[in-house]
C-alpha positions in Angstrom: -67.5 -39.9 44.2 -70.6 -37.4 42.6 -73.3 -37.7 44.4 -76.5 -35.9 43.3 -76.8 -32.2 43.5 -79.2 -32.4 46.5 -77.8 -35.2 48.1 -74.5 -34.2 50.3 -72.6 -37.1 52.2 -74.1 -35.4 55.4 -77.7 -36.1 53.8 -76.6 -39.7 53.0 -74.7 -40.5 56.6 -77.4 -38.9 58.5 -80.4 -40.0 57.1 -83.2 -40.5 59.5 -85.9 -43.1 59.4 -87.6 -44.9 62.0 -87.8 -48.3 62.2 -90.3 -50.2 64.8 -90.4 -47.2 66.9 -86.4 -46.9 67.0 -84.0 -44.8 65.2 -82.7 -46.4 62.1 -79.6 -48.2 61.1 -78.4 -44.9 59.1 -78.7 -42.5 62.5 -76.2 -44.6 64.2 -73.8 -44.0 61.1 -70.2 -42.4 61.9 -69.8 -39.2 61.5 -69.8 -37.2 57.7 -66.1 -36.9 58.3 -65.1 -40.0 58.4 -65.7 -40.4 54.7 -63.5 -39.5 52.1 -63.8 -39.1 48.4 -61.8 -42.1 47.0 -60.6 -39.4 43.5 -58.9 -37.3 47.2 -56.5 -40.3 48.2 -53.3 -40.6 47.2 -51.7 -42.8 45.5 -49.2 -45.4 47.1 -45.6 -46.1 46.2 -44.4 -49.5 46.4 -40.9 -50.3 47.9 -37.8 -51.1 45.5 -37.5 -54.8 44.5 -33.6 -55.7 45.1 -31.9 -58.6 43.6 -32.2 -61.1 46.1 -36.0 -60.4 46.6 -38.8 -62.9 47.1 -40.5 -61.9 44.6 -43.6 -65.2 44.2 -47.0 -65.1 45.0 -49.3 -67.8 46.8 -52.9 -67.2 46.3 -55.5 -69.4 48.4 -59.2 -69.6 47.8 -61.1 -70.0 51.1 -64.6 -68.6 50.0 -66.3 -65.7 51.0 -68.0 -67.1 54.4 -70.8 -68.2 52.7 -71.2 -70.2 55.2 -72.1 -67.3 57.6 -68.9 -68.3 59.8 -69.1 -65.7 62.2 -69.5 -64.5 66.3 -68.0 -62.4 68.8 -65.0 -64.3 69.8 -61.1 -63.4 69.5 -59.2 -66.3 69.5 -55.9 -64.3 68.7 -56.6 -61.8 71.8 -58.9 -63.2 74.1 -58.4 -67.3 74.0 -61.5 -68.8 76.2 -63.3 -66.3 76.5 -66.5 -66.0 74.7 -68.1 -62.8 73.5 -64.9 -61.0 74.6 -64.7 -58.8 71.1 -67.9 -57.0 71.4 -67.9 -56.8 67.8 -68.9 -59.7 65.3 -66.3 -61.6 63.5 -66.5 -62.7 59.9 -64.2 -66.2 59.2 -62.2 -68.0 56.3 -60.5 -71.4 56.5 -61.2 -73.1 59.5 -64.6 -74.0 60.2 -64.6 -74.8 63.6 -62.7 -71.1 65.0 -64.2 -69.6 68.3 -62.6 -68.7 71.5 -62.6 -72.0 73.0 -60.6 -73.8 69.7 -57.4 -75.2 71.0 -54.7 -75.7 68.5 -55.4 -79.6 68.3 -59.2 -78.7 67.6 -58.0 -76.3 64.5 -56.0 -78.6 63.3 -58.5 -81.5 63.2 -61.2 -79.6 61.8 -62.3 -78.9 57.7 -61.8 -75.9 55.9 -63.2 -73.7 53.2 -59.9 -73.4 51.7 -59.3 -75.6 48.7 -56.4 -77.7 48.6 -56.9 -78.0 52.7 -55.1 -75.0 54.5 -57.0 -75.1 58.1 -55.7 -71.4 59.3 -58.2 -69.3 60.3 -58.5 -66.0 58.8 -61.1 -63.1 60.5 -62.0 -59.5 60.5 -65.1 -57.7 61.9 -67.5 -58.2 59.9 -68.6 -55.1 57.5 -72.4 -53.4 57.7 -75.0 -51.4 55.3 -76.8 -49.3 57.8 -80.0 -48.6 55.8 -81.5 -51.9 56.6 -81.4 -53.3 60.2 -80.1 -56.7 60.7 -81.2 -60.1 61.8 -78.5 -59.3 65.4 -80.2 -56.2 66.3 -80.6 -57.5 69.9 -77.9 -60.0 70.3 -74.1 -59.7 71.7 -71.7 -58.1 69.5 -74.4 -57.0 67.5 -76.9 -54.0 68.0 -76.8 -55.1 71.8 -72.9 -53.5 71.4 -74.0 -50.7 69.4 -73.1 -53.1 66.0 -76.2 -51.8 63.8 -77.6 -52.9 60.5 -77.1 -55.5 57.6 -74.1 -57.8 57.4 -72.4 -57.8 54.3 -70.9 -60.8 53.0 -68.0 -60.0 50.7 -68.1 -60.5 47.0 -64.6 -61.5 47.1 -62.0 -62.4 49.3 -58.2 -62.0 48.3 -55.8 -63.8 50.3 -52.7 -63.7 48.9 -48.9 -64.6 50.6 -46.1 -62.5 49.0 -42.4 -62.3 49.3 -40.3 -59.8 50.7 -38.7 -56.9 48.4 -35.1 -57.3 49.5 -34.7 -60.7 50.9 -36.0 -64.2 50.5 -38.6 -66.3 52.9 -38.1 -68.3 56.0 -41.4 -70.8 56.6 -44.0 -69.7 59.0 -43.9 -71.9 62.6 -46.7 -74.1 62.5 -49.7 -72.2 64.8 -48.2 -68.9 64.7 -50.4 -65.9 65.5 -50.8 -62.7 63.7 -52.4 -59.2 64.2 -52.7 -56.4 62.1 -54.5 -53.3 62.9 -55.5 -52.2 66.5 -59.4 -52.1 67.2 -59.0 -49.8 70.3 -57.4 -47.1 68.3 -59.7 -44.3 69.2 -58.8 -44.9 72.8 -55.0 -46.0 72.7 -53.9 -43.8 70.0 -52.5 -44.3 66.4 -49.5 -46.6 66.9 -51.0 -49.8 65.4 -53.6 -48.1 62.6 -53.1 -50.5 59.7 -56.2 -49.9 57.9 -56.3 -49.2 54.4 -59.9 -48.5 53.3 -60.1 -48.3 49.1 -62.7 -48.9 46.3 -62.6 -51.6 43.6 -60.8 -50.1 40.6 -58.8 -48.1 42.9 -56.0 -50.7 43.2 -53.1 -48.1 44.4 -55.1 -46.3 46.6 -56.0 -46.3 50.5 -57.2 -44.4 53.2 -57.8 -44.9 57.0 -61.2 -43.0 56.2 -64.0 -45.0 54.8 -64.2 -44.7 51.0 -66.8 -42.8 48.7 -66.4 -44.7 45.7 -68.0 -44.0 42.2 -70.8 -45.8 40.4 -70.3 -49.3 39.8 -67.1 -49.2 42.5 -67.5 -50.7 45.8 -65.6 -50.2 49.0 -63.0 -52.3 49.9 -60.4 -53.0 52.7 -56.9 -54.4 52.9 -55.3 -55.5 55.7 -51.8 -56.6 55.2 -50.5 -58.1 57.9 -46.5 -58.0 60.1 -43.8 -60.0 58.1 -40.8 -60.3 60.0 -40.6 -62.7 62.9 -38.8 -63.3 65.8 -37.8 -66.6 64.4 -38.8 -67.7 68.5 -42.1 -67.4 69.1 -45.6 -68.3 67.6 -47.6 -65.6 70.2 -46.1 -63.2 73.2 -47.7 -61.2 75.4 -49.2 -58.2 73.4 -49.9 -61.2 70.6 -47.8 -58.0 68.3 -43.9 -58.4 69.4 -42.9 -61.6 68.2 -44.0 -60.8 64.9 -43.7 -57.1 63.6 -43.8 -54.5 60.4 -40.6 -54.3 58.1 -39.8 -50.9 57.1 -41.0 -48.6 54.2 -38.5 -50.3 52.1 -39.1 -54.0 52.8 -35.8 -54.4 55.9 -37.0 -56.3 58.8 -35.4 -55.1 61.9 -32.6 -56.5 63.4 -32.8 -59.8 64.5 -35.8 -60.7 63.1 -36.4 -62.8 59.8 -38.9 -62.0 56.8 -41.9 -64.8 56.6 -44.6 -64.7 53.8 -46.4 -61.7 53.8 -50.2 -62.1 54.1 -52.7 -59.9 52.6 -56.6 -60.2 52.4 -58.5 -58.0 50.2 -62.0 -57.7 51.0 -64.3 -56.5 48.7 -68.0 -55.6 48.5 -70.7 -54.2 46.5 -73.4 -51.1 47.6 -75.3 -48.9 45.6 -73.3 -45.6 45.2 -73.9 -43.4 48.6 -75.1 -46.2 51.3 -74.0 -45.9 54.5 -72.0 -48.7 55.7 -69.7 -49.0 59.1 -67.2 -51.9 60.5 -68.3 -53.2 63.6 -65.8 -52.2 66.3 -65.9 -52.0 70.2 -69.0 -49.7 71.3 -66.9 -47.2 72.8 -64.8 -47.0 69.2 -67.6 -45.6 68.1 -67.4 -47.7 64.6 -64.5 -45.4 63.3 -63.0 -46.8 60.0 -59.4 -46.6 61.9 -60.1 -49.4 64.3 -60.5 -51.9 61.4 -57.9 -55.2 61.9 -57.5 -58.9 61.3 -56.5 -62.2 62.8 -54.4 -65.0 61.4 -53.8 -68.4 62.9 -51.4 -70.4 60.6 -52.9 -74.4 60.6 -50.9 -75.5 57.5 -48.8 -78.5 57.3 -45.3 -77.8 57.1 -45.3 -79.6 53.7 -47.5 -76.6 52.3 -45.8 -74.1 54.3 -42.5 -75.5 52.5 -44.4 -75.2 49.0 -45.5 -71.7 49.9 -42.3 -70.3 51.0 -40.7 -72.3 47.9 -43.4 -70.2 45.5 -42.3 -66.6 46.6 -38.6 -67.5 46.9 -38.5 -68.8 43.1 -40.6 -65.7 41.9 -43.8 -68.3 40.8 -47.0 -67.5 41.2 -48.7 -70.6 43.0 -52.5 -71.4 43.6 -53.4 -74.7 45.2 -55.3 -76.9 44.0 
């Protein structure tokens, strides 16, 4: 990113206004160095496809929470207990998600998704920090150190794909997923999945947030485990039961490959605002700690069509 000759990313992260006789959205912004120049990230290799690769793809449309889906609830993490994230959540699919859903609540409610996928699908919710927002007093919200305007997405990618050197086993019916580790700054690196990019900028990601270029916008991609225990649909740590093949698509041993989820999240800003995920307060809103949630609520006839798609090498969207 170029930013104007006067204008450094310390200048734009650390602006200073004062709003109702507190400091602004933009002082609370992460630190300078937490930023990176997208044209500085390196590129990303992709694994080699093998013969007997899944090699489909099964795109859902669920919206883009327009229906301003969201609280501080984790399901996934934290089942009945209200609030427990500290951190909002932004949802697509189920309409009804919050820590006190039950699977047979999911599973009876609608959906944003077309063709009638019920899963849930959440993140923490993304923020410009040059306006304040509407939560600046609320839980999980400026009460948790969450400042400034939510942004809603203007697109979200979800996308199932194969696996590069094997073919697909269906997803159990109400199987939990996590990707990414929102306590990362206090627990270490072990779980980072984020991959922070801009739009245009399709091979490239960062566990920094993104500088992006005029007419760019940031955006982030969580892709989420893959190979499964072929036992469980949760366990203890809500991670073991379903984990990360390696660099070149193997799943461990004794452990199956399942469809492999990805969102893409996109958004637009004008070219040097400060933005920040909401995280935990004491993450401190660093770009590491961003992560997602799935809940899979599909019937097993579309989890049969799914797995179908990426085993014959289509490329399926439901209707």
């Amino acid at each position: 990113m170029v930013l104007p000759a006067a204008v450094g990313v310390s200048a734009v992260l650390g602006a200073g206004l004062i709003v109702a006789g507190r400091p602004s959205a933009a002082q609370a912004a992460p630190a300078a160095d937490r930023y990176v120049d997208i044209a500085s990230v390196a590129r990303v290799s992709l694994p080699a496809v093998l013969p007997d690769a899944s090699t489909g793809t099964y795109t859902e449309d669920c919206g883009r929470n327009e229906n301003a889906h969201r609280n501080a609830d984790n399901l996934v993490v934290s089942p009945g207990v209200s609030g427990s994230a500290h951190h909002v959540h932004d949802y697509v699919g189920n309409v009804s998600t919050t820590a006190l859903s039950s699977n047979e609540s999911l599973a009876a409610a609608r959906t944003t998704c077309v063709g009638g996928d019920r899963s849930t699908y959440y993140w923490p919710v993304l923020r410009r920090l040059d306006r304040a927002g509407a939560d600046a007093h609320a839980m999980g919200g400026g009460a948790d150190g969450n400042t400034g305007e939510i942004l809603t997405p203007v697109s979200v990618g979800i996308e199932f794909r194969g696996n590069p050197v094997s073919k697909v086993v269906a997803m159990p019916r109400f199987l939990r997923l996590v990707t990414g580790d929102p306590v990362a700054v206090i627990v270490g690196d072990a779980n980072v999945r984020a991959q922070w990019g801009c739009s245009g900028f399709t091979d490239r990601f960062t566990t920094r947030y993104t500088l992006c270029p005029q007419g760019s916008g940031p955006t982030r991609t969580l892709d989420f485990p893959s190979c499964w225990d072929g036992l469980s649909t949760d366990s203890p740590d809500h991670r073991t039961h379903v984990v990360f093949p390696a660099a070149d698509g193997v799943c461990p041993h004794a452990t199956f490959a399942v469809p492999q989820l990805r969102i893409t999240l996109t958004y637009a800003l004008p070219q040097g605002t400060p933005y920040a995920v909401d995280s935990f307060p004491e993450e401190k809103r660093d770009p590491k700690t961003d992560h997602g949630m799935f809940i899979d609520v599909m019937t097993d006839r579309r989890m049969s069509a799914l797995v179908g798609c990426l085993n014959e090498g289509r490329h399926c969207r439901p209707e």
